[in-house]
TORTI-293769 format. One record per residue (C-alpha): residue number from 0; x, y, z. Coordinates in nm, 4 decimals, padded with zeros to 6 digits, m for minus. Layout:
<sites>
resi; x; y; z
NUM; X; Y; Z;
...
</sites>
This chain:
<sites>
resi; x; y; z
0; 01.3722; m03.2579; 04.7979;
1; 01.4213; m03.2238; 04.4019;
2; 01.5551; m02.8945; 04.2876;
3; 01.3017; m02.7900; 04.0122;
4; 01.4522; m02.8086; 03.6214;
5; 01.4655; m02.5736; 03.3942;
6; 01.1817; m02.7637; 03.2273;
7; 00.9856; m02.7475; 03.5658;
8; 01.0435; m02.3732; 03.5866;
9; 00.9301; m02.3235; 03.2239;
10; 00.6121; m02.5361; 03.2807;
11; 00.5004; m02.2963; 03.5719;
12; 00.5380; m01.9890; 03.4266;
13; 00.2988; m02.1420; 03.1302;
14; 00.0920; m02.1922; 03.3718;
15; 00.1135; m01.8770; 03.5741;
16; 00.0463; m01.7020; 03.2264;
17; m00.2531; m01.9152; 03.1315;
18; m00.4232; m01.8844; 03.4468;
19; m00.3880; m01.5347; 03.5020;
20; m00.5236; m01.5065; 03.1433;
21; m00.4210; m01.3903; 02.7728;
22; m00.5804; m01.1016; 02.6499;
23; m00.6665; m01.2222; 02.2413;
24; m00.8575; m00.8977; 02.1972;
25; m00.8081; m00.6618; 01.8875;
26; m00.5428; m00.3742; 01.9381;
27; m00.6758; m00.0805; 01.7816;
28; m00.6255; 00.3007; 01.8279;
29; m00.4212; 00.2267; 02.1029;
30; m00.6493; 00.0026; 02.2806;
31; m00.8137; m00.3316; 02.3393;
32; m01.1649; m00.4233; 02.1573;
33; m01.3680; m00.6939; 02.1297;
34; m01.4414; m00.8116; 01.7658;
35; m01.7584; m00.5958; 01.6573;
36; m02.0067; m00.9022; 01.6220;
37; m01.8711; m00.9983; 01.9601;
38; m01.7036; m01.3893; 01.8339;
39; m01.4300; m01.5568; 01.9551;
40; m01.2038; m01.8661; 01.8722;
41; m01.0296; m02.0586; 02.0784;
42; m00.6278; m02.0432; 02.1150;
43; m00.5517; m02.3942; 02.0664;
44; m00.1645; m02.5346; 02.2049;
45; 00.0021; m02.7963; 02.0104;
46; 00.2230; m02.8889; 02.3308;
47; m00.1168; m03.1174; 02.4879;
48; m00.4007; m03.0013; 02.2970;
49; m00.5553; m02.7494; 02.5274;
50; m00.7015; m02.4405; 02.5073;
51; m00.4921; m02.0955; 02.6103;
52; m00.6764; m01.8230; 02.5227;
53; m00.9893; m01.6921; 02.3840;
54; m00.9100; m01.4419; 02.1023;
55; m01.1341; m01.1855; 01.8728;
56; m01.2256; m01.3379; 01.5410;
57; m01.1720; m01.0134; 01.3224;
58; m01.4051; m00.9735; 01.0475;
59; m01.4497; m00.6963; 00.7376;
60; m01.6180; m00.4862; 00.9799;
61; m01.2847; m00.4893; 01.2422;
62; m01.0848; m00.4513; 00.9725;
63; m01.2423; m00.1362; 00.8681;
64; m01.1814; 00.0142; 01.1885;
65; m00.8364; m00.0440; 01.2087;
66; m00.7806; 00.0986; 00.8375;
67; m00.9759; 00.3950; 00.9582;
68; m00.7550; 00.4431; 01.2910;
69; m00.4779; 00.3676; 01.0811;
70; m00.5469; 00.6313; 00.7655;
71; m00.6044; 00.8777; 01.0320;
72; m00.2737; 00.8150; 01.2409;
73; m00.1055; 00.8730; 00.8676;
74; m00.3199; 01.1434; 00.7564;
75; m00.2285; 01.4285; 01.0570;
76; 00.0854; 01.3373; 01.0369;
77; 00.1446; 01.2108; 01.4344;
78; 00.4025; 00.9623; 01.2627;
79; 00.4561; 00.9925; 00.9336;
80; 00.5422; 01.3914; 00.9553;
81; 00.8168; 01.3049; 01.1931;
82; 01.1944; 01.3658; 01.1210;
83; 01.3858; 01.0333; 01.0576;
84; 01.5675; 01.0595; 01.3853;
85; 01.2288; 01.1243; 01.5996;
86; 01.0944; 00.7886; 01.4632;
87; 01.4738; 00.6613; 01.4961;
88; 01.3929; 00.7263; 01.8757;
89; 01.0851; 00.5300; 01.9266;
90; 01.1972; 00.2352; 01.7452;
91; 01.4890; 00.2141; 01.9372;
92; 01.3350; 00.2250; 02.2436;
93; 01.0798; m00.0312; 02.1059;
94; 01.3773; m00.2607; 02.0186;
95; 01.4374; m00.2525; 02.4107;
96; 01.0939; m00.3064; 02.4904;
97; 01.1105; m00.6746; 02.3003;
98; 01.4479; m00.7168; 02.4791;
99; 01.3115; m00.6754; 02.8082;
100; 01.0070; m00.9292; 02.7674;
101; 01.2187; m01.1766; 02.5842;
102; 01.1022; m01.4460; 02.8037;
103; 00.7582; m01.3235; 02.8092;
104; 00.6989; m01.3444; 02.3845;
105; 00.9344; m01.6589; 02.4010;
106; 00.7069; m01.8054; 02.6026;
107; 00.3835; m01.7191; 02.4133;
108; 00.5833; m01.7694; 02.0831;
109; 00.6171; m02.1864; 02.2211;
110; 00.2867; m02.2351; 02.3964;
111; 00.1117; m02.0577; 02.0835;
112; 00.3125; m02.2603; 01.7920;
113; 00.4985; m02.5081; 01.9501;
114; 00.8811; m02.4328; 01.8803;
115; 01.1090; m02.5027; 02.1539;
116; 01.1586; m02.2461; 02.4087;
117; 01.5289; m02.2709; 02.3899;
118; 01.4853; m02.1555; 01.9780;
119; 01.2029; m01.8807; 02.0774;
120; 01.4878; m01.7215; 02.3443;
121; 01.7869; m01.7529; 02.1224;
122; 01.6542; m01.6536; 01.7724;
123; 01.3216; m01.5615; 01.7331;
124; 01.3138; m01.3168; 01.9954;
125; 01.6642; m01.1423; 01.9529;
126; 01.5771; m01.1611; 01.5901;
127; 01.2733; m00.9485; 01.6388;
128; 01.4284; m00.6884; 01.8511;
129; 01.7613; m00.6926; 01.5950;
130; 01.5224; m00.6242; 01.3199;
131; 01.3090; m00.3482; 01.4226;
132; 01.6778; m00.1930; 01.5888;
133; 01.8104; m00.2234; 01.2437;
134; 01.5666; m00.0592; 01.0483;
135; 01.5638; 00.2226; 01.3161;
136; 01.9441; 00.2729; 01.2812;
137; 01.9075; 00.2357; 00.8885;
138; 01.6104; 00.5346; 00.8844;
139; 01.7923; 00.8360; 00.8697;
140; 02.0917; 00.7034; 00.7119;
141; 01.8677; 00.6747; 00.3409;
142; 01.9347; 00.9898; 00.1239;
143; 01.7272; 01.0958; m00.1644;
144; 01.9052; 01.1778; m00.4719;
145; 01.9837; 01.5013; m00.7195;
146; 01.8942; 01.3558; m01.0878;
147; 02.1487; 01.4786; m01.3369;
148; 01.9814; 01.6950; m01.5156;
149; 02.0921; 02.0174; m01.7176;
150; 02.1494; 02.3723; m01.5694;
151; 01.8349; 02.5125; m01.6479;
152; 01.6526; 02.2822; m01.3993;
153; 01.7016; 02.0923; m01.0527;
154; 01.5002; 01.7273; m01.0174;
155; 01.4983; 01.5801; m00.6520;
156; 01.4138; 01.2506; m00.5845;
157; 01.2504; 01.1840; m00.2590;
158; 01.1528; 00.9137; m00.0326;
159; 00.7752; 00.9489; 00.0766;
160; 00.5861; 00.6391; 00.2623;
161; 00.3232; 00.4561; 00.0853;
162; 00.0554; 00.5192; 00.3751;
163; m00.1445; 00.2615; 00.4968;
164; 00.0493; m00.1047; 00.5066;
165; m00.1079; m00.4380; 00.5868;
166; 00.0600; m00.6885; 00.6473;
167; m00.0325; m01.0518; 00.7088;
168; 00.2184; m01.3225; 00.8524;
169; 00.2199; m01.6791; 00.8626;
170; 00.2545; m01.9203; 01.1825;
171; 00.5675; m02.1021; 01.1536;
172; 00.7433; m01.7234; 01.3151;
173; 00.5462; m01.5065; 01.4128;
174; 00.7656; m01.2284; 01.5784;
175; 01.0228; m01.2700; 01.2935;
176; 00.7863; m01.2459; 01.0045;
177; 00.6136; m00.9804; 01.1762;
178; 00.8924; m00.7455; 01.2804;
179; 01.0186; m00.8099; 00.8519;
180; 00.7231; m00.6266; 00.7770;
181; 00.7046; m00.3945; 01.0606;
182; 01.0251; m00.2618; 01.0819;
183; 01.0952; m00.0904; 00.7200;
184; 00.7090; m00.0182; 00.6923;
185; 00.7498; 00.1974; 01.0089;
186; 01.1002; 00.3277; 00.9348;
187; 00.9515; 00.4747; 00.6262;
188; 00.6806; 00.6614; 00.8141;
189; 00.3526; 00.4215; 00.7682;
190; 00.0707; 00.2664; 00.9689;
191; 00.0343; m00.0272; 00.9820;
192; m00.2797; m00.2948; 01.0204;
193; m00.1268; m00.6140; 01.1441;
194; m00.3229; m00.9569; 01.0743;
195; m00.1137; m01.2180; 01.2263;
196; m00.2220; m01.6089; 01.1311;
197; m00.5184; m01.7604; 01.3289;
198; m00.2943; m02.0295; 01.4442;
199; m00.0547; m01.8050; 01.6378;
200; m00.2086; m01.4517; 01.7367;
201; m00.0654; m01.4379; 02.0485;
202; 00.2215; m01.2498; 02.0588;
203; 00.1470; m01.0005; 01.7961;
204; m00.0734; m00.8621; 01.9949;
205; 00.1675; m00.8382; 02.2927;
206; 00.4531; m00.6876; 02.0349;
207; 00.1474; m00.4210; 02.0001;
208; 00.1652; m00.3351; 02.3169;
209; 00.5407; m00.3255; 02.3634;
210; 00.4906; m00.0705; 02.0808;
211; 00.2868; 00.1777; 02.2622;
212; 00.5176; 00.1784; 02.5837;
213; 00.7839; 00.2522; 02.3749;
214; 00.6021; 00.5836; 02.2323;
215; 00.4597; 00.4571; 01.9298;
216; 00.1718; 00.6985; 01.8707;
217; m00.1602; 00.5395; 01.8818;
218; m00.2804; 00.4495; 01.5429;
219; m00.0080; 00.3947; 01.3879;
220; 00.0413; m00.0118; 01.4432;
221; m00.2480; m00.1820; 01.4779;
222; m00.3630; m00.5362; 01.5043;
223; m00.6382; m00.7697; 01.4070;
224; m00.6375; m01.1349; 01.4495;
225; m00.9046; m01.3710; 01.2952;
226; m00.9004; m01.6210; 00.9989;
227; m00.7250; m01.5783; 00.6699;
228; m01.0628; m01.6044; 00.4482;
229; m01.2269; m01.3426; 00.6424;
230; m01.0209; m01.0644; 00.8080;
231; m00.7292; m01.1323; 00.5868;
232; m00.9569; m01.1173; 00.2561;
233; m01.0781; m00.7979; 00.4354;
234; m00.7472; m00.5852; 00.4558;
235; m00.6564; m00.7038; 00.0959;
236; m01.0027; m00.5721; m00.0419;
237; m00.9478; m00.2785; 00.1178;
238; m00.9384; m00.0080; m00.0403;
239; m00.7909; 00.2240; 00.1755;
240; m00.5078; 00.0232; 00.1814;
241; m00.2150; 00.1085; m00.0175;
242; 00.0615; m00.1931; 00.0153;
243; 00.0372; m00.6191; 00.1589;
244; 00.3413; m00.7111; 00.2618;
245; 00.2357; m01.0677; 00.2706;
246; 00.3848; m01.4087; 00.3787;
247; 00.2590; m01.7131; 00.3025;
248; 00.1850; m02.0071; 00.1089;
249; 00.1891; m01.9452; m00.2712;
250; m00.1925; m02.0385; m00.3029;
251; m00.2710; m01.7490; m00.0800;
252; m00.0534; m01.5263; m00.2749;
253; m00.2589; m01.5961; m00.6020;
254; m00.5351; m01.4368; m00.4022;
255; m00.3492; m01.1387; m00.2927;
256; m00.2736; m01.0470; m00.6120;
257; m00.5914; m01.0991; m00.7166;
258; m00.7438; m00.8931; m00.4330;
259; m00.5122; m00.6106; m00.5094;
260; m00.6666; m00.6042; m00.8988;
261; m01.0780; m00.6490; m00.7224;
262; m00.9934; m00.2920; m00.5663;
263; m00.7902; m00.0432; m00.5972;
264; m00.4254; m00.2176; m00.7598;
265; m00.2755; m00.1690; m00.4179;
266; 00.0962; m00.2920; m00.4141;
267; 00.1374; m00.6871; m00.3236;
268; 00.4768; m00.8114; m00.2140;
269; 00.4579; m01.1712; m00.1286;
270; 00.7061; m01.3955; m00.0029;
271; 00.5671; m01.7507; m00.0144;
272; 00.6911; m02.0949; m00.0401;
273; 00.9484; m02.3052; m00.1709;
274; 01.0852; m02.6493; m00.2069;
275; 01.4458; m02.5649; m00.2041;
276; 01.7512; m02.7882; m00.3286;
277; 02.0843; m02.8832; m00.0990;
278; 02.3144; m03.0055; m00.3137;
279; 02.6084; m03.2534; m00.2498;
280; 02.8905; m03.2610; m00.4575;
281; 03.1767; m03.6074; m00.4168;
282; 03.4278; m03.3238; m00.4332;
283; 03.3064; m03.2142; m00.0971;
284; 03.5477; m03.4482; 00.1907;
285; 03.3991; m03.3322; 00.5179;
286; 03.0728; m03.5469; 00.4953;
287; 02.9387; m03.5415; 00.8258;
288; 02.9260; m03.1489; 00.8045;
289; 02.7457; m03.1237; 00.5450;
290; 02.5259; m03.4059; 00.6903;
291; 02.4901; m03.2465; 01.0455;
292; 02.4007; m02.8970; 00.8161;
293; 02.2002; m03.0434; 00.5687;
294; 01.9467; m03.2395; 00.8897;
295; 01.9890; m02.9069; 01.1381;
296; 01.8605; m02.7263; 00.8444;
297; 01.5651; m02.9132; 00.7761;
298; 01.4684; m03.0407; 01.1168;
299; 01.4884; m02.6955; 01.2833;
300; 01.1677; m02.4979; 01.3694;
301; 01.0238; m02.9024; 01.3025;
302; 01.0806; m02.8531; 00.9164;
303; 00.7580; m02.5615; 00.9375;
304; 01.0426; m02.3018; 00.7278;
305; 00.9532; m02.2271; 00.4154;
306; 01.3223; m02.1862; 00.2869;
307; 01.4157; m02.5771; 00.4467;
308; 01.6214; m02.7724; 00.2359;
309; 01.3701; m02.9928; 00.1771;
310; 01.5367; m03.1631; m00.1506;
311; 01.9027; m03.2891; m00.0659;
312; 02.0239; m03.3924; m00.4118;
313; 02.3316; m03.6479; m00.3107;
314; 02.6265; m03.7227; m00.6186;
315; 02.5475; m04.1178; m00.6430;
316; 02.9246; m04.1834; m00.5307;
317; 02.8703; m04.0543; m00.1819;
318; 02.5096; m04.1301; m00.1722;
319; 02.5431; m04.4809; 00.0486;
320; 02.7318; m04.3091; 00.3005;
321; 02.5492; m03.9631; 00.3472;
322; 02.1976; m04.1529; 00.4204;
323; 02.3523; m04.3686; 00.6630;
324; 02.4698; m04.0488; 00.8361;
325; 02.1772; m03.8677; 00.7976;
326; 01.9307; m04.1875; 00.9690;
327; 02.1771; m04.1778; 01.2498;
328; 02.1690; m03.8228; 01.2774;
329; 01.7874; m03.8125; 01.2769;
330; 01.7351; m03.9436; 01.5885;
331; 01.9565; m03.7151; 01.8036;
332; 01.5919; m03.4538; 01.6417;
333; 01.3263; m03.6746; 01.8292;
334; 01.0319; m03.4160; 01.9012;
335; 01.0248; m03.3195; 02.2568;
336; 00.8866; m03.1581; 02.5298;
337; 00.8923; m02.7477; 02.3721;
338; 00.8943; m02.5910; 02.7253;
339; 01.2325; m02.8082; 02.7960;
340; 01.5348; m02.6471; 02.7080;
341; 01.7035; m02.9196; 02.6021;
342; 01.4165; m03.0181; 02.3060;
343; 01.5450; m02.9410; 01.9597;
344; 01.2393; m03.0332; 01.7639;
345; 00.9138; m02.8963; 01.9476;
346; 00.5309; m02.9641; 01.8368;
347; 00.3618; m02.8857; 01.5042;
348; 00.1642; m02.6086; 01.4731;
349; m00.2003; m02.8025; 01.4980;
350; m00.3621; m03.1430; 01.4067;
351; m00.4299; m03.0185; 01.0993;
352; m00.0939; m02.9789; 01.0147;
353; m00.0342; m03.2761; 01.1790;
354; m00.2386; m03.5019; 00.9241;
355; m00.1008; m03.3238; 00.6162;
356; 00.2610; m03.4193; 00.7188;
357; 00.1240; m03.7481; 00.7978;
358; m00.0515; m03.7668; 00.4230;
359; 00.2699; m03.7188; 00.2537;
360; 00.4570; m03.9340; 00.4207;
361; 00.2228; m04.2135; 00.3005;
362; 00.2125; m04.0778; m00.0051;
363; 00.6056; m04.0876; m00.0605;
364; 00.6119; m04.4484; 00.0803;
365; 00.3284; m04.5625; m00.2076;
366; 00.4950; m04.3978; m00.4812;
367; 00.8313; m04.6113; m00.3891;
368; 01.1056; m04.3766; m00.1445;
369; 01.1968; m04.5704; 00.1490;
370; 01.1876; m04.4256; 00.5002;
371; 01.5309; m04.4734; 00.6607;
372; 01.4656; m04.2967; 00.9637;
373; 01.1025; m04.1653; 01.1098;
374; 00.7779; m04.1807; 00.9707;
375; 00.5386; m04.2022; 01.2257;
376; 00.3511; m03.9340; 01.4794;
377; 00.5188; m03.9763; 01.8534;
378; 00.4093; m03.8617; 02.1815;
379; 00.0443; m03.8912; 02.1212;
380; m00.0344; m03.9219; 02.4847;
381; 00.0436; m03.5826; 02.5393;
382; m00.2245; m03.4828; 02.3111;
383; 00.0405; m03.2988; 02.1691;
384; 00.1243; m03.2698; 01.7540;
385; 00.4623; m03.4277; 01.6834;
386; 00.6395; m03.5971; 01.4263;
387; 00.9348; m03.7844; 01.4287;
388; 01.2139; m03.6081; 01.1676;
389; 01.1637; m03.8206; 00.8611;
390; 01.4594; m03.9514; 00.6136;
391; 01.3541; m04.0489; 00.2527;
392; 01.5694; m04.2350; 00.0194;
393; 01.5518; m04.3236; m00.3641;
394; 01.2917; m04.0190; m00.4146;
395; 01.2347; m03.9378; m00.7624;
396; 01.1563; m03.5822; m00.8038;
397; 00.8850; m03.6591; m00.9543;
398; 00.6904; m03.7697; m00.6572;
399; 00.4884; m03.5430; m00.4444;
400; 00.7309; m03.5256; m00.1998;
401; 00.9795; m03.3821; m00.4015;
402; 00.7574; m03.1091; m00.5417;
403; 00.5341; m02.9948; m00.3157;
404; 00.5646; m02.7792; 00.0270;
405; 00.5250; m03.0436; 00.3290;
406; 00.6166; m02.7692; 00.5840;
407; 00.7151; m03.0597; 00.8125;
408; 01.0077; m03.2762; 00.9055;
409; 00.9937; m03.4581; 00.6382;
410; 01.3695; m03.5217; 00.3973;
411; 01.3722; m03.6374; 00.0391;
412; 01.7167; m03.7413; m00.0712;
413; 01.7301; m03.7602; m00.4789;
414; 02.0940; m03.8894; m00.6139;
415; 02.2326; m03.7829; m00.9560;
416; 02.5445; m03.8433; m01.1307;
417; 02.6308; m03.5442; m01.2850;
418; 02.6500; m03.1871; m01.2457;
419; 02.3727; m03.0624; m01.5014;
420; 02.1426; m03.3826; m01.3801;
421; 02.1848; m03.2348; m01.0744;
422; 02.0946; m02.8722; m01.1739;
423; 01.8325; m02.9983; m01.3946;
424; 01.6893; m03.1748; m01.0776;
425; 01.7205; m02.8696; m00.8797;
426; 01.5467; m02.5978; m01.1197;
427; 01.3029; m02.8202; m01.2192;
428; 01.0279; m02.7180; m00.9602;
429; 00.7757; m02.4152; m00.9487;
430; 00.9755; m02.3125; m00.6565;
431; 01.3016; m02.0532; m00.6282;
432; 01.3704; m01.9305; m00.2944;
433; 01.6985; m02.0500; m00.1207;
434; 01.9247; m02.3688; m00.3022;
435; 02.2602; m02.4341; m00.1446;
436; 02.5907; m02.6227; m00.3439;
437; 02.8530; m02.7975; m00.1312;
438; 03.1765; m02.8251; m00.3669;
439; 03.5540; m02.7814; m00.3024;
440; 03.6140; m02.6375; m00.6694;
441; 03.5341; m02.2836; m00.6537;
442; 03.4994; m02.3013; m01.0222;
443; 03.2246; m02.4984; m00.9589;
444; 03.0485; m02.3513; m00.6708;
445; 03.0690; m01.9979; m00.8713;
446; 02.9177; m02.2072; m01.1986;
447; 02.6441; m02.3702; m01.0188;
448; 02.5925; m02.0988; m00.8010;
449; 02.4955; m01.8862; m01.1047;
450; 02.2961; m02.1577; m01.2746;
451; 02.0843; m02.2292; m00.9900;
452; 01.6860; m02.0184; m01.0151;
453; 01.6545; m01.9107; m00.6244;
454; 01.6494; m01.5851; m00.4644;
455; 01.9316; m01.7270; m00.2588;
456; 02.2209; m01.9378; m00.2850;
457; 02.4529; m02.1066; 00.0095;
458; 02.8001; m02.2290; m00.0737;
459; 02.9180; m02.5090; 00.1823;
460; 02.6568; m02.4010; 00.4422;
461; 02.2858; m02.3792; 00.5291;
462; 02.0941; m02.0753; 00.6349;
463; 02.3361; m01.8545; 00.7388;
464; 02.1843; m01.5477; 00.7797;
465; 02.1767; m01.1524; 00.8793;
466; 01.9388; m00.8962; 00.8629;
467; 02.1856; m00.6834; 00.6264;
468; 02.1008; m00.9485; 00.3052;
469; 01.8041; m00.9489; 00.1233;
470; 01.5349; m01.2584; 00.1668;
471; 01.2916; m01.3620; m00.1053;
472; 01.2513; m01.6061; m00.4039;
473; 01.2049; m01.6513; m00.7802;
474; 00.9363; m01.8384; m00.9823;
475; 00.6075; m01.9249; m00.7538;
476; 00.8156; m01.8099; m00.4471;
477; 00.6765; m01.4877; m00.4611;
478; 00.8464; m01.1403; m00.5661;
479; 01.0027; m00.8277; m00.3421;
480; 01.2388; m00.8588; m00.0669;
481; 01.2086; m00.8706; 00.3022;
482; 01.5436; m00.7745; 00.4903;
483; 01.8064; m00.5021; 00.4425;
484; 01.7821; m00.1800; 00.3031;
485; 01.5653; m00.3331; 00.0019;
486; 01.2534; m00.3700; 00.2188;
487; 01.2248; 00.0123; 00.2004;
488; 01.1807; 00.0313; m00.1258;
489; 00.8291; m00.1888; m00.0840;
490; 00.7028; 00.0750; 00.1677;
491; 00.8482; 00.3931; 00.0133;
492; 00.7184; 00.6129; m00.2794;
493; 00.9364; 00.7895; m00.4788;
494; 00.8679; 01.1744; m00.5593;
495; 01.0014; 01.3118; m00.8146;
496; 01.0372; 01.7345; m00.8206;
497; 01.1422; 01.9436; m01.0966;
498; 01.2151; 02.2503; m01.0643;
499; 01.2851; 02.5132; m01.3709;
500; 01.6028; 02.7071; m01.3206;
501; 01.5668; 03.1068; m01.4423;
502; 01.8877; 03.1557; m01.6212;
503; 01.9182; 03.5338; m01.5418;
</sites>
């Protein structure tokens, strides 16, 4: 008899989980509701097209009760009043919590979204429980300051929370977007009313719970799922909300910030999308790593990041031979099964998605790139959503596939001759969130480096990455910072004090 694979083993516990049923209720107060008007969507997975779970479909209503559960939690002080190293405690044992279900989110995290499991269990999930361990380490470690005034008078400057946070996060990670938001918001004291994206609810609300075993008092993290026009529009209306932390695509952030001025000018930090340029210098020998970096990059988490390298500007010297090793290099990507450990590129999130990937693909082959590797949607028996990883050659930047967000596998290589073509080509997009130069002059990689309009700038590597830099863009890429000790400064007020000193 067959030993079972790893694959084998991965496929029963999905089904183990499904059958014994996913809870897609609302978390709030501490406990599990039904959505007020009583509706429902269904949990759709991208792996074969079948339904998961049934989960609450939040609406303004929902959302009001969560703001309410949350205003209280802040108001009496249950969280907020705590010392630094009391909430230090929690969040630490919280961080364990996520370590000891790693296979349990990792798993929800794939059959939910559609990365592979081996990705889920390696990154996103350690990256969660990092995160939230960070920021709980990094708590009581923030002084306030002493202003330098005269002797006649002492001004403190103090830290203070903001109060209530929302905080909505996109599909493409979940846990990781989540736990960017989550972790500084509740180092600094807040509660929070999570609304994770319709398209991947899932394990939100199981982070929830982790939350609450760990001794998060109830209240204080809450979560509502439902759809972005309805109980996302909600918590940004609110007006009992104080800060969005929001991720997203930069339409959606318009709206935010035009939420915050329809109520009551609550705080809006978005981080949104980009369309970020990998450039190639001649100068740079070692071709195929910079070709192995340049298609990991953009193939990994199926191209759904919205910091991939999406624009790989080539010098025209090298150009010939870098394509030819990136269409070799594409197939080793082929989209596989995501509960197999071996896949490396998993399912996209939905059909929708699906067909928009699909669009601009046509749309770069009618406006004159040519495919040299992919192009087409695989693995349609499985009633799955995959693409293969797509290579595009001779794209003008110009073209729609050089300038807007595809959030799919999906390459554009644009050749240039010089070094300001190619930092004209670079900058010139509504975008500025990550750009990377690959050079052997250091001259060069400090000039361009400084020339290029991103919030972040890699020098002979791709998305290398820690939760001790800052992340965030320029331009249409949104504003604030997610990531190191920055991020407290989005979910922190700062009090000033001043007191008059009696000279006698």
């Amino acid at each position: 008899m067959n030993q079972p694979t790893a694959r084998d083993t991965w496929h029963a516990r999905a089904a183990d989980r499904i059958s014994a049923g996913i809870d897609g209720r609302l978390l709030i107060d501490g406990h599990r509701y039904h959505a007020v008007d009583g509706r429902c969507f269904d949990c759709v997975s991208p792996l074969d097209g079948k339904v998961i779970a049934r989960v609450a479909r939040g609406q303004a209503a929902d959302v009001d009760l969560a703001v309410a559960s949350a205003r209280a939690a802040f108001a009496d002080g249950r969280w907020s009043a705590r010392s630094p190293a009391a909430r230090k405690k929690v969040l630490l044992a919280f961080a364990e919590r996520i370590r000891a279900a790693r296979e349990e989110l990792a798993l929800l995290e794939t059959l939910d979204m559609g990365k592979p499991i081996a990705a889920a269990l390696s990154a996103d999930v350690p990256g969660t429980a990092r995160c939230i361990q960070w920021y709980a380490e990094a708590v009581d470690k923030v002084y306030g300051e002493i202003a330098p005034t005269g002797r006649d008078a002492l001004a403190l400057v103090s830290r203070e929370p903001v109060g209530v946070v929302g905080a909505i996060v996109p599909w493409n990670y979940p846990l990781l977007m989540t736990s960017w938001k989550l972790g500084p918001a509740l180092a600094a004291g807040n509660s929070v009313v999570l609304k994770p994206s319709e398209r991947s609810p899932l394990s939100a609300l199981r982070l929830a719970e982790l939350a609450l075993e760990a001794g998060l008092p109830e209240g204080v993290f809450n979560v509502v799922p439902g759809f972005g026009a309805e109980a996302g529009e909600a918590l940004a209306l609110h007006m009992d909300v104080d800060a969005i932390g929001f991720t997203g695509s930069t339409r959606t952030g318009r709206r935010m910030l035009e939420y915050a001025g329809r109520s009551n000018l609550k705080r809006v930090f978005n981080e949104l999308g980009g369309k970020s340029a990998n450039i190639v210098f001649a100068d740079f020998e070692d071709l195929d790593r910079a070709a192995a970096t340049a298609a990991g990059a953009m193939f990994y988490n199926q191209g759904e990041s919205c910091n991939a390298p999406s624009r790989l500007l080539v010098q025209d010297s090298i150009a010939d031979a870098f394509v030819e090793r990136l269409a070799a290099l594409a197939p080793g990507y082929a989209p596989g099964d995501p509960l197999d450990p071996t896949t490396r590129l998993g399912a996209l999130v939905d059909a929708q998605q699906t067909a928009t990937v699909m669009e601009y693909i046509q749309s770069g082959l009618q406006q004159g790139a040519r495919c040299v590797a992919g192009g087409e949607q695989v693995l349609q028996d499985t009633g799955g959503q995959f693409v293969a990883p797509t290579v595009f050659d001779g794209v003008d930047n110009t073209m729609r596939i050089a300038r807007e967000e595809i959030f799919g596998p999906v390459l554009s290589v644009i050749r240039f001759s010089t070094e300001q073509e190619a930092l004209r080509i670079a900058n010139d997009s509504s975008y500025g969130l990550h750009a990377a130069v690959w050079t052997r002059g250091l001259d060069r990689a400090v000039r361009v480096s400084r020339a290029l309009h991103a919030g972040t700038v890699h020098v002979n590597e791709y998305d290398e990455d820690d939760i001790t830099v800052p992340f965030g863009g320029v331009k249409q890429s949104g504003n604030g910072r997610d990531k190191s000790l920055h991020a407290l400064d989005k979910y922190s007020e700062l009090k000033t004090t001043w007191m008059r000193i009696d000279p006698a």
